[in-house]
DOSEZA-862463 format. One record per residue (C-alpha): residue number from 1; z negated, x, y; residue in one letter. Coordinates in nm, 3 decimals. Example, Ala and Ser with C-alpha at 12.3 -4.5 7.8 and 13.67 -1.06 7.14 Angstrom:
1, -0.780, 1.230, -0.450, A
2, -0.714, 1.367, -0.106, S
***
This chain:
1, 0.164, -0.072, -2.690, X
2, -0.135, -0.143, -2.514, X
3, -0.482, -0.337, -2.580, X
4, -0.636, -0.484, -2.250, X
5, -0.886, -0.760, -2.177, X
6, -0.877, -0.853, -1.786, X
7, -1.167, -0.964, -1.714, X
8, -1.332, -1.227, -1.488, X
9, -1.014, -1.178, -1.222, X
10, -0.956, -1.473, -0.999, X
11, -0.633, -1.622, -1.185, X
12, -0.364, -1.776, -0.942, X
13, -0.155, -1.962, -1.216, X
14, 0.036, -2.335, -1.248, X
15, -0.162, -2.432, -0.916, X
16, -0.496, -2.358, -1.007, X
17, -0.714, -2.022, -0.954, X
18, -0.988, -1.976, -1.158, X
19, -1.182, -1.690, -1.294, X
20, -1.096, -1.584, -1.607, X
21, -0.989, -1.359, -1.860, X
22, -0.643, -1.255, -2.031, X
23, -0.653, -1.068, -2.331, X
24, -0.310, -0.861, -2.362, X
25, -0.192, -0.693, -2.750, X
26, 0.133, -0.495, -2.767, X
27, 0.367, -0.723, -2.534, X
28, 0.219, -1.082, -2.530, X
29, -0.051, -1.234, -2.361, X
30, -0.277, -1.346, -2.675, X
31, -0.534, -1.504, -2.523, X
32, -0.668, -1.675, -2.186, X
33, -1.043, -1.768, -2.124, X
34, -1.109, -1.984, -1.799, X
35, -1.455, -1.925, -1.752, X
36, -1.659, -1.627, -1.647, X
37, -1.787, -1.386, -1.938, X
38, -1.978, -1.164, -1.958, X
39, -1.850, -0.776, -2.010, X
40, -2.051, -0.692, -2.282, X
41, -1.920, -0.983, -2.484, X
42, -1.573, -0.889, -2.444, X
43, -1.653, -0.543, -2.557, X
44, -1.821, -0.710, -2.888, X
45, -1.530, -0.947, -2.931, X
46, -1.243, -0.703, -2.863, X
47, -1.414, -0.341, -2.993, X
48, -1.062, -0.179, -3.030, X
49, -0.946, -0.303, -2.668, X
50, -1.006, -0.153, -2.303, X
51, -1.182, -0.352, -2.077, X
52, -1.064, -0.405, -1.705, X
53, -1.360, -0.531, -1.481, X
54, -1.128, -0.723, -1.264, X
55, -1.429, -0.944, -1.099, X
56, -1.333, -0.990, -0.733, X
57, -0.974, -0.948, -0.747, X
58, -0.649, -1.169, -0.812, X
59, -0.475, -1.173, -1.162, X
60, -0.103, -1.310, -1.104, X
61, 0.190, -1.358, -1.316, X
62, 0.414, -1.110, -1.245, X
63, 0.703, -1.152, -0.978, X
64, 1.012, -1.211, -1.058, X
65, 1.276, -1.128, -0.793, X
66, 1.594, -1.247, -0.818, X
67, 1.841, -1.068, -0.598, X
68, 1.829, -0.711, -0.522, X
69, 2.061, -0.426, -0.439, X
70, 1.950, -0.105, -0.663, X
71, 2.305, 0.089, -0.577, X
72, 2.357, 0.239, -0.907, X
73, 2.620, 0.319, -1.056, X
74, 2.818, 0.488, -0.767, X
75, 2.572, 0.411, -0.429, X
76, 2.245, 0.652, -0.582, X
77, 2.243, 0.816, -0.272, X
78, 2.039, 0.472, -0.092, X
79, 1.904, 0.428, -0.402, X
80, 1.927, 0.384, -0.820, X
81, 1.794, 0.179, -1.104, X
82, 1.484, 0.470, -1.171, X
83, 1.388, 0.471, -0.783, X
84, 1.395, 0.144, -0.691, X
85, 1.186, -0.033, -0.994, X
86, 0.947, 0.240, -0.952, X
87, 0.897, 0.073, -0.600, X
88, 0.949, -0.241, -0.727, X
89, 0.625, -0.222, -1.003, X
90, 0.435, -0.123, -0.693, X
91, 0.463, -0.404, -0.547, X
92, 0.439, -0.630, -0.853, X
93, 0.798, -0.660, -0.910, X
94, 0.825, -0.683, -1.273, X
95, 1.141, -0.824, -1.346, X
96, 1.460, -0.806, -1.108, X
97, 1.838, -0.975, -1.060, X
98, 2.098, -0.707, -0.917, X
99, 2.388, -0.743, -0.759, X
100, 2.716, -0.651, -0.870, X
101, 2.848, -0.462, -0.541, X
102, 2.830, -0.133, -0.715, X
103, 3.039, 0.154, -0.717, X
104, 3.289, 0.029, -0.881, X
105, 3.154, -0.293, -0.844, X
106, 3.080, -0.537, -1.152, X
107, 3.412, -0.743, -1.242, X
108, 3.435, -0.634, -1.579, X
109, 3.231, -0.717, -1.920, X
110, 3.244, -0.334, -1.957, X
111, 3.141, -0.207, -1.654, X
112, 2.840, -0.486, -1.643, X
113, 2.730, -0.362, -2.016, X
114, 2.733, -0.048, -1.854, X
115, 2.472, -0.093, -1.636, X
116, 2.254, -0.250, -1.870, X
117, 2.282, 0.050, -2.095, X
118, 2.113, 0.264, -1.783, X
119, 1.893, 0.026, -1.704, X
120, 1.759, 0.031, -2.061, X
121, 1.720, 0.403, -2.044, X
122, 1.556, 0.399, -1.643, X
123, 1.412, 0.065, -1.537, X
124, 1.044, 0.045, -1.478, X
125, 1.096, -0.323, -1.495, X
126, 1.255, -0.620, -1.661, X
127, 1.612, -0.599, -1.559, X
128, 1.923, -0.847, -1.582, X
129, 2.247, -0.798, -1.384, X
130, 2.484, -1.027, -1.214, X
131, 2.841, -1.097, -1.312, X
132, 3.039, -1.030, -1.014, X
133, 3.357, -1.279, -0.843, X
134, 3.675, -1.155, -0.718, X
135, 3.969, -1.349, -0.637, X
136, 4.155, -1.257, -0.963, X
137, 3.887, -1.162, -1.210, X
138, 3.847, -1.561, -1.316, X
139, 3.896, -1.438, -1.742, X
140, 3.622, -1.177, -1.707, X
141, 3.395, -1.420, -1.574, X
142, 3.461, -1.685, -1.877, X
143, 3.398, -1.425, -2.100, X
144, 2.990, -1.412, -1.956, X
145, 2.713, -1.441, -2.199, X
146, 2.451, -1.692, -2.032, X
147, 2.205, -1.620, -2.284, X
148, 2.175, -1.273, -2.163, X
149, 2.302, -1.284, -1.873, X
150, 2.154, -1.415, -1.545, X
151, 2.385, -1.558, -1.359, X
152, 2.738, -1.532, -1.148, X
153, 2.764, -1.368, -0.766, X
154, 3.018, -1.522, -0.551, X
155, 3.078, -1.346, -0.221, X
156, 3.154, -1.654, -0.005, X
157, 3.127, -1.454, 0.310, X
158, 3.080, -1.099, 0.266, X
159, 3.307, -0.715, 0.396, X
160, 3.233, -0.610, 0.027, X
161, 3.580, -0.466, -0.105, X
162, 3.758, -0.725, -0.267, X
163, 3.479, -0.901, -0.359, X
164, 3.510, -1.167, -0.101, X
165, 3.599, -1.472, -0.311, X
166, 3.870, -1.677, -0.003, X
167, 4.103, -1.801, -0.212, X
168, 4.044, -2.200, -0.204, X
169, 4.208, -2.265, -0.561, X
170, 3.993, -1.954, -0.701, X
171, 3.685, -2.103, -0.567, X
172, 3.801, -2.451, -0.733, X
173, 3.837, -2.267, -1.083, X
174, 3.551, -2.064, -1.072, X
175, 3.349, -2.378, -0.972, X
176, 3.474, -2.601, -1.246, X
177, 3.496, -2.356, -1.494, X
178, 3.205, -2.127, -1.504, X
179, 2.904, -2.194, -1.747, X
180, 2.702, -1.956, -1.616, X
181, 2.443, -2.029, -1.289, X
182, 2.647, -1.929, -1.001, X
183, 2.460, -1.756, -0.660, X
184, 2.651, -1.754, -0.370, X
185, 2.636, -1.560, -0.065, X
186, 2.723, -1.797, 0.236, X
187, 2.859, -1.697, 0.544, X
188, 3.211, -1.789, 0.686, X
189, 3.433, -1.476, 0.753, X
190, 3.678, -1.605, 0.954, X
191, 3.440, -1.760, 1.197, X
192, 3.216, -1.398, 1.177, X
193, 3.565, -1.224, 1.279, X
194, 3.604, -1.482, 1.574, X
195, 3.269, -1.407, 1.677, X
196, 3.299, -1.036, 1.636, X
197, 3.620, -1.004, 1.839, X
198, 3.426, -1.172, 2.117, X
199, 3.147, -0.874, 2.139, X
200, 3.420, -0.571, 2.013, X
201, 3.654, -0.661, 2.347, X
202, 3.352, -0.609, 2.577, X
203, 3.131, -0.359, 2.370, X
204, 3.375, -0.187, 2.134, X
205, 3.197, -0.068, 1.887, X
206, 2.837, -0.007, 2.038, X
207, 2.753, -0.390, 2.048, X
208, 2.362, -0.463, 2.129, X
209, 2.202, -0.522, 1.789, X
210, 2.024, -0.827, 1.924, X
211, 2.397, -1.003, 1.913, X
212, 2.417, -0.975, 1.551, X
213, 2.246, -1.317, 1.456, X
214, 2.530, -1.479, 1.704, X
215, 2.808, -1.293, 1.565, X
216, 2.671, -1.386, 1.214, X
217, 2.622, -1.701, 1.341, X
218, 2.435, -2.022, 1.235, X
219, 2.751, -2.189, 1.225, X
220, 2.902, -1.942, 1.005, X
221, 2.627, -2.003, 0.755, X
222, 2.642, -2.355, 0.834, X
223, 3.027, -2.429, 0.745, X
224, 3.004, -2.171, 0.407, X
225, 2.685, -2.340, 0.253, X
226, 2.804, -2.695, 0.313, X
227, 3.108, -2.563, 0.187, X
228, 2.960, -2.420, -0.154, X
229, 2.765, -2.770, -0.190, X
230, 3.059, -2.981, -0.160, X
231, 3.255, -2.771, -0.445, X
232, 2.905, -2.747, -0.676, X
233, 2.860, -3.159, -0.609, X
234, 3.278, -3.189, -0.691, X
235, 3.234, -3.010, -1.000, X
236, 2.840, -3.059, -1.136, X
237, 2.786, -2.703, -1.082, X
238, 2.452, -2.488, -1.137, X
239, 2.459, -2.374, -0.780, X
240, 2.201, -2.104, -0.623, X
241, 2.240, -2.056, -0.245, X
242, 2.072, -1.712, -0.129, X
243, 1.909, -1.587, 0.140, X
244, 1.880, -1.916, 0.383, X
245, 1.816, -1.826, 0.763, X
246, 1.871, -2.100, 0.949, X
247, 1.687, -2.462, 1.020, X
248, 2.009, -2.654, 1.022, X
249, 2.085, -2.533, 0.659, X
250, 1.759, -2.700, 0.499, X
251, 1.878, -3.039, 0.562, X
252, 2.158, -2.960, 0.256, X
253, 1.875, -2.957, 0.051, X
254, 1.678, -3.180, -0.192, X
255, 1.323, -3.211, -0.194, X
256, 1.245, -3.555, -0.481, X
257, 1.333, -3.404, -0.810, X
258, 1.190, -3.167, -0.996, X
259, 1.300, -2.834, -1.003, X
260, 1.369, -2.832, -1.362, X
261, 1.643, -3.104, -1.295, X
262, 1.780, -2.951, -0.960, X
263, 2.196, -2.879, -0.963, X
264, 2.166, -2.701, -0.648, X
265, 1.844, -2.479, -0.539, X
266, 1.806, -2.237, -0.231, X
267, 1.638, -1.915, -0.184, X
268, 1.469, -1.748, 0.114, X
269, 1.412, -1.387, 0.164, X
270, 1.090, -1.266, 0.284, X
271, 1.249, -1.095, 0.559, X
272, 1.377, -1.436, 0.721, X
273, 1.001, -1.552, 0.687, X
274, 0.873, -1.261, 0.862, X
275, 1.073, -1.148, 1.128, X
276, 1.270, -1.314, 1.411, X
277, 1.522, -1.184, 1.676, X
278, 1.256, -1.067, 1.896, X
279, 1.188, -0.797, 1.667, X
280, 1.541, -0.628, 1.705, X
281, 1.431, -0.447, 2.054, X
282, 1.150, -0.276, 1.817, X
283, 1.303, -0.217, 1.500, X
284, 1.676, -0.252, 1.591, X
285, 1.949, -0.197, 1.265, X
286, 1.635, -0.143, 1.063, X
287, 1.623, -0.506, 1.049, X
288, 1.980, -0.600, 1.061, X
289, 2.063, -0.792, 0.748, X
290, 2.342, -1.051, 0.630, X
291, 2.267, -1.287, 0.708, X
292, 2.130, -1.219, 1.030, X
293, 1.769, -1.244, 1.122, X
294, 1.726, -1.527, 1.360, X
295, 1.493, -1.707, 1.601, X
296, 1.141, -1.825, 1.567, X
297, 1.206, -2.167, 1.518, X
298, 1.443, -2.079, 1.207, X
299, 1.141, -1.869, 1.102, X
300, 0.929, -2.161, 1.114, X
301, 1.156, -2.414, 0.966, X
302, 1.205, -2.196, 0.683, X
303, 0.872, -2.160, 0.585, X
304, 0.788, -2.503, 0.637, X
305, 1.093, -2.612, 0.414, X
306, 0.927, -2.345, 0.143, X
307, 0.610, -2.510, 0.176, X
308, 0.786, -2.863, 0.140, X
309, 0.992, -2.757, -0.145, X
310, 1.353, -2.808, 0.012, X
311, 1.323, -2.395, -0.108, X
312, 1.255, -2.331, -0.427, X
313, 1.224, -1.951, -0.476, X
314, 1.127, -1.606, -0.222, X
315, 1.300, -1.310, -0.301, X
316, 1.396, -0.981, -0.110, X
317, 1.787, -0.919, -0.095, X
318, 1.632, -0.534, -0.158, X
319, 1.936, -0.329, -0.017, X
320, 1.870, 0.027, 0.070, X
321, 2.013, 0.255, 0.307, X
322, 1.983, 0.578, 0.416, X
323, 1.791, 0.595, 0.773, X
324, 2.078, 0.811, 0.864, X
325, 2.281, 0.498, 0.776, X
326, 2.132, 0.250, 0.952, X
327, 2.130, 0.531, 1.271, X
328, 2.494, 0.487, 1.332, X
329, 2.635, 0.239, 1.614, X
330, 2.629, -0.169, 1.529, X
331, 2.982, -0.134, 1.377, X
332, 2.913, 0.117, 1.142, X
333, 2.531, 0.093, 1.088, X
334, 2.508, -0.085, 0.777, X
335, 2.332, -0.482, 0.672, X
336, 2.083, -0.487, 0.457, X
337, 1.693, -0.299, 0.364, X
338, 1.435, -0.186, 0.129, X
339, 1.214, -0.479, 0.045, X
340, 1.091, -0.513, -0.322, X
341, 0.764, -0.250, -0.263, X
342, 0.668, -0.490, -0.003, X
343, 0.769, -0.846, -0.077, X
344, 0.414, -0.947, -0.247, X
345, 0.214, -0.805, 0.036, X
346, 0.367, -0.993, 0.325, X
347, 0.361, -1.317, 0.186, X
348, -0.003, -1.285, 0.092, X
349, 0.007, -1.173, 0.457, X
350, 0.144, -1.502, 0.538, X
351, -0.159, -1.641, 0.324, X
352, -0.422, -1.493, 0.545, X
353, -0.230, -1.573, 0.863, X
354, -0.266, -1.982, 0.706, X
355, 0.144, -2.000, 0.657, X
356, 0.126, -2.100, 0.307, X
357, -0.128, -2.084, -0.002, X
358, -0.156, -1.859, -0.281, X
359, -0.077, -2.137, -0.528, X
360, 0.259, -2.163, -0.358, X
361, 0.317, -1.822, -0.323, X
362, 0.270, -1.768, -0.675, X
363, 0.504, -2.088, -0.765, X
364, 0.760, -1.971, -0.523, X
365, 0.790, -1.590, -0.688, X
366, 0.700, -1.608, -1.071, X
367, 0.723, -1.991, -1.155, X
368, 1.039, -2.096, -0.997, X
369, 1.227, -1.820, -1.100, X
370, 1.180, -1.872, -1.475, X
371, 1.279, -2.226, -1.427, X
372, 1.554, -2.180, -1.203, X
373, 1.716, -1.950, -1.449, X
374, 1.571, -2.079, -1.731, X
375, 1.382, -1.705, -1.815, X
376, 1.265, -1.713, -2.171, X
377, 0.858, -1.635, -2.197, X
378, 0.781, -1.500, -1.814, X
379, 0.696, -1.595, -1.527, X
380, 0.363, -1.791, -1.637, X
381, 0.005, -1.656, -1.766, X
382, 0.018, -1.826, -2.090, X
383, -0.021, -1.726, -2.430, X
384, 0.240, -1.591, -2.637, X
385, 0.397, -1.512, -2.330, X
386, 0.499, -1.170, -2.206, X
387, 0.211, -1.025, -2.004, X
388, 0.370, -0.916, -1.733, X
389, 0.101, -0.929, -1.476, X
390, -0.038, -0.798, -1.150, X
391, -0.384, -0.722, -1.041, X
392, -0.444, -0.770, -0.677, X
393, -0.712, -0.592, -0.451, X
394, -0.788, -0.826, -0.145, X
395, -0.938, -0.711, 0.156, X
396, -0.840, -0.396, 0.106, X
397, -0.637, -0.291, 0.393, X
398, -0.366, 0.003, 0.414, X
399, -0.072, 0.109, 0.620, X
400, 0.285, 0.130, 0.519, X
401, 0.352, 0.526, 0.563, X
402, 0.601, 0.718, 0.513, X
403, 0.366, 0.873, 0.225, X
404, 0.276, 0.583, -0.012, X
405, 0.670, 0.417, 0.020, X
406, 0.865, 0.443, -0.319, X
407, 1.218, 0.358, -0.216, X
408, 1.453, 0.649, -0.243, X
409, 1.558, 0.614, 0.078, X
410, 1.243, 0.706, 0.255, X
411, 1.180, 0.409, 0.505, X
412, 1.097, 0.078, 0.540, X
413, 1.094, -0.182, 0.844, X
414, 0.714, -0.248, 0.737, X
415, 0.619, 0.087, 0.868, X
416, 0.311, 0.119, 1.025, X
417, 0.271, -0.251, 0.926, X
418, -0.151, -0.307, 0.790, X
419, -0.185, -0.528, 0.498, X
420, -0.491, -0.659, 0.369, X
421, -0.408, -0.713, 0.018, X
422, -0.280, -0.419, -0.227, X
423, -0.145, -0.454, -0.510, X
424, -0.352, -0.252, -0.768, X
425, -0.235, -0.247, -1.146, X
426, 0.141, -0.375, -1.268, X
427, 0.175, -0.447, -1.630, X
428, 0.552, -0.464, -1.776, X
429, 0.543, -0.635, -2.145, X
430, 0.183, -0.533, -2.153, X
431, 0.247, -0.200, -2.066, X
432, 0.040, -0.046, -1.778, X
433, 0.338, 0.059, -1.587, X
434, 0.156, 0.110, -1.248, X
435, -0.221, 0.199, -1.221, X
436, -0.301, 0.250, -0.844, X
437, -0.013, 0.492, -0.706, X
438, -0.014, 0.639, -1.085, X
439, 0.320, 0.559, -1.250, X
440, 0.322, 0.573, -1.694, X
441, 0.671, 0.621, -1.771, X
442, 0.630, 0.644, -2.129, X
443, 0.808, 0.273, -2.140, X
444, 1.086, 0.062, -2.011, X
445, 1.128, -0.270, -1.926, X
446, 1.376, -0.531, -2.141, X
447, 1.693, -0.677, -2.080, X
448, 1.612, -1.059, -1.962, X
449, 1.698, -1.383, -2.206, X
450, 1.752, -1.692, -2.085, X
451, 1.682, -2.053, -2.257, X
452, 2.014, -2.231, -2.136, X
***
């Protein structure tokens, strides 16, 4: 384990940035100073310790991302649990959610021990792993842990195998039953199918990509969320609504209480906040996700609603697929990208371009999250908590290439994008996990608790 002293960085923590100093011994964060000191007397205080001059760049908390896609076990041809928290470290990523749709997917206490086994033996990063819904796996769910466990994923609109939860009186049990958080996917198939048989009768199967947000309509996402909040408010439900895309959406949400004491909280992806459908004629399935990318004005409205706190967290819906993949017609070219490398970097992007502040950003990726799911000892710089942290060059631009991207599969729809932040050092339970392109594998992140 290591011994660090940051020094003099420009802290962006609990909506303040200061310069300051975090001292870091074996996992935990032992010490914070919020002034400026000098080098020298950090070397005489902490002989046994090495230094880090951080003066001119940001120190944040680590981000915590809570739904991605790392396709392992069965799907490690897009992607696996070694590949894509390598990536993720890179971009400050140093604790994840992932999604059950796996190969076989996660319905099972076994199979979802299973993947906590690899993870344990491959993760870069602090790792916990979503029970997954069916419509006749209610017993496996009741059996979830929700100390160690992060939540429940309920496919309310989704093509995944049988892991589309329709069944009405399933939904009502799992609902009304279920301890654990539940995060729901929200989209309504059958209006999705209407809208698809619309486009298939004149197109076949070579639709226009820039039809996909109006086959995967606004009022499909409409109908399923509203849905989902009238079952969670039936039943007093811990409900987590991912990946909002649309304006009409925010209005389900609360804004007066605090977060700790929210039932029902949303996410949005940074995708939705950085993109719109004009950028299909450029980028094309590259960018088509589930939900859709839409217009401008959703764009807009989401980030506003972020900035207003009807949103509560920013995550990436990281969901890699092989560019050969995503090559294939609009019926067969599959939803969904590689995101966690980049996430940090665009929204300070968003920063610079005035679209939100730092503080924010920072509440929206490492504070929230450990609230939201109640994350024991992250998310924060604090003492005695678990320095996972990020050290942030700004103005310091570089290009996405094809050279410095992580993800397995090769690509990303940032390509050729400049940012003018980089993230420079990622620590993992005060391990120096990533030191400018430089990966130490020598440890692995820990399974996530949660304080519920």
């Amino acid at each position: 384990m290591g011994k660090y002293v940051i020094a003099n960085a420009s802290l962006v923590n609990e909506n303040q940035i200061f310069t300051g100093s975090v001292v870091i011994d074996g996992e935990f964060i032992t010490e914070i100073y919020s002034e400026k000191k000098e080098v020298t007397d950090l070397q005489e205080l902490y002989p046994d310790f090495e230094i880090i001059d951080a003066e001119g760049n940001y120190l944040f908390p680590g981000i915590i991302d809570d739904q991605v896609h790392f396709r392992e076990p069965g799907l490690t041809h897009k992607g696996d649990i070694y590949t894509e928290s390598r990536a993720a470290v890179a971009g400050g990523v140093t604790s994840y959610m992932e999604m059950p749709n796996t190969n076989p997917q996660t319905l099972t206490q076994e199979l979802l021990e299973e993947k906590y086994q690899i993870a344990a033996q491959k993760s870069f990063a602090n790792f916990s792993f979503y029970m997954g819904a069916s419509n006749s796996n209610l017993d496996e769910i009741l059996k979830t842990n929700p100390l160690n466990v992060c939540g429940l994923k309920v496919f309310m609109g989704a093509s995944t195998g049988n892991m589309l939860v329709d069944n009405k009186e399933t939904l009502e049990q799992i609902f009304s039953k279920s301890k654990l958080l539940i995060a729901v996917h929200c989209e309504d198939e059958p209006t999705i199918k209407e809208d698809l048989k619309v486009f298939q009768e004149k197109y076949g199967d070579d639709i226009p990509i820039e039809f996909h947000p109006i086959i995967r309509s606004r009022e499909a996402c409409y109908k399923s969320s509203s849905y989902a909040i009238e079952l969670a408010k039936k039943h007093n439900t811990r409900l987590h609504i991912l990946h909002l895309s649309t304006k009409e959406e925010i209005e389900l949400f609360d804004n007066t209480i605090p977060l700790s004491k929210k039932r029902i909280t949303a996410e949005v992806c940074a995708h939705h906040l950085w993109f719109s459908d004009e950028d299909y004629k450029k980028k094309s399935s590259l960018i088509k996700w589930n939900p859709a990318i839409k217009s401008i004005d959703d764009r807009e409205a989401l980030i506003n609603a972020l900035n207003s706190d009807k949103i509560d967290v920013v995550a990436t819906d990281h969901a890699p697929h092989t560019f050969e993949e995503k090559q294939n017609k609009y019926s067969k070219a599959p939803s969904g990208g590689p995101l966690v490398q980049h996430s940090l970097v665009a929204m300070l992007q968003l920063y610079e371009n005035k679209k939100i502040s730092l503080e924010k950003i920072i509440e929206k990726m490492c504070h929230n999250p450990a609230i939201l799911f109640n994350i024991n000892k992250r998310g924060y710089i604090r003492k005695n908590f678990y320095a996972d942290l990020i050290i942030v060059k700004p103005n310091n631009s570089w290009v996405v290439k094809k050279e410095n991207i992580y993800y397995k599969c090769g690509w990303s729809p940032f390509e050729n994008q400049i940012f003018t932040n980089k993230v420079f050092q990622t620590f993992v339970n005060g391990n120096l996990v990533y030191n400018d392109g430089i990966f130490n594998e020598e440890n692995k992140g820990k399974r996530l608790t949660f304080n519920r």
